[in-house]
C-alpha positions in Angstrom: -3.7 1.6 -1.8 -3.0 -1.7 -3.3 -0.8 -4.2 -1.2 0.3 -7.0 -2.8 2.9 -10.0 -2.5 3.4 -10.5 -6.0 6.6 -7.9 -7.6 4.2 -6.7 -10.1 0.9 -5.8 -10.2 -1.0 -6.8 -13.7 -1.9 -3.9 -16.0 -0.4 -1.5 -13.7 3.1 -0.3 -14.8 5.8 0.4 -12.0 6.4 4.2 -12.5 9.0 5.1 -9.4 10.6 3.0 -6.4 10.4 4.7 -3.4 12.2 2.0 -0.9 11.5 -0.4 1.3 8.7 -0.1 4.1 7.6 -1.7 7.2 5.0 -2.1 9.8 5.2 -4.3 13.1 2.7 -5.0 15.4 3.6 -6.9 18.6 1.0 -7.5 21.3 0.6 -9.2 24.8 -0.4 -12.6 24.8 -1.7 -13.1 28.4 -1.3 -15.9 30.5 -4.3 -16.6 31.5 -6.0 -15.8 28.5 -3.8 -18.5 26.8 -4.3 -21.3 29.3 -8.1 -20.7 29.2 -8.2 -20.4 25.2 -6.4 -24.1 25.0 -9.0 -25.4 27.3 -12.2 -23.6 26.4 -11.6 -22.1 22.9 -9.9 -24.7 20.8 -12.4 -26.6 18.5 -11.0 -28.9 15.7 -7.9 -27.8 16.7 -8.1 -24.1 16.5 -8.5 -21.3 18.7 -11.3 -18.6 17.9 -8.5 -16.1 20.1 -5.7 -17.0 19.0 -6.7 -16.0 15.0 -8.5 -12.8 16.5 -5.1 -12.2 18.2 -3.4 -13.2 14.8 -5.9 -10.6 12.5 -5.5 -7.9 14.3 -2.0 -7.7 14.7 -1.4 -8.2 11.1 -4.0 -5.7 10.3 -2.1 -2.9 12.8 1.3 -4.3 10.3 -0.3 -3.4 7.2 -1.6 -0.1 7.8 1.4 1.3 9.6 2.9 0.1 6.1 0.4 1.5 4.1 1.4 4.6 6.2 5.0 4.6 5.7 4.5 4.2 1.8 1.8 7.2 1.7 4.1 9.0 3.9 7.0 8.9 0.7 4.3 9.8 -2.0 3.8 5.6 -3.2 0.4 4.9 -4.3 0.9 0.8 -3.8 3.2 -1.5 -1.8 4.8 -4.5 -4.1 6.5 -8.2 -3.0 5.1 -7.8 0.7 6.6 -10.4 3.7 4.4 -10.7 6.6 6.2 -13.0 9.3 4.9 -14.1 12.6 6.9 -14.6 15.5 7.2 -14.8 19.5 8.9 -12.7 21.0 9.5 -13.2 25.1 10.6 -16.4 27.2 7.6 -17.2 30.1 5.6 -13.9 29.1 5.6 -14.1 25.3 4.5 -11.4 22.9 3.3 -12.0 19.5 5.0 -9.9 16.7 4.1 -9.5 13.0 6.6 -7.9 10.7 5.7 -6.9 7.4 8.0 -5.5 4.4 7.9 -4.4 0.8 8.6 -2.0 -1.6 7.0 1.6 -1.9 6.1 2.7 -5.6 4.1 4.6 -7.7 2.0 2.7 -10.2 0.1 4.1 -13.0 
């Protein structure tokens, strides 16, 4: 299925809108973990668990999209958001939202 954050994808004529679909992922970000990770893990000012953290949520995102577009007969998912938040005061979660639009290209 192609996923894409453009409205329009090139060569490929928009056949049928089938609506707007989502995915969210939203995972524990341990304490501990987190405190070790800025002590241990952070080289040149990144942290190696942190982006693993980051990838895999938005991979869990964009297949339950994927999923919700197959699930209303779309072939492809156009003008995709994917936002990042925390969620959570002292035990924050990580959540990614994604969005776009279901449709059938031929």
């Amino acid at each position: 299925m192609t996923v894409t954050t453009t409205p329009s994808i090139e060569g490929r004529k928009i056949q049928q809108y089938h609506g707007v679909v989502t995915g969210e992922a939203i995972l524990g970000a341990n304490i501990f973990r987190d405190f070790f990770a800025g002590i241990r893990d952070i080289v040149g000012g990144r942290s190696a668990a942190y982006e693993k953290e980051l990838r895999r949520a938005r991979e869990i995102a964009l297949s339950e999209l994927q999923h919700a577009a197959t699930a209303l007969g779309a072939n492809a998912v156009v003008g995709v958001d994917i936002d990042y938040e925390t969620v959570g005061g002292q035990n924050s979660m990580l959540m990614v939202s994604v969005s776009g639009t279901a449709v059938t290209v031929v």
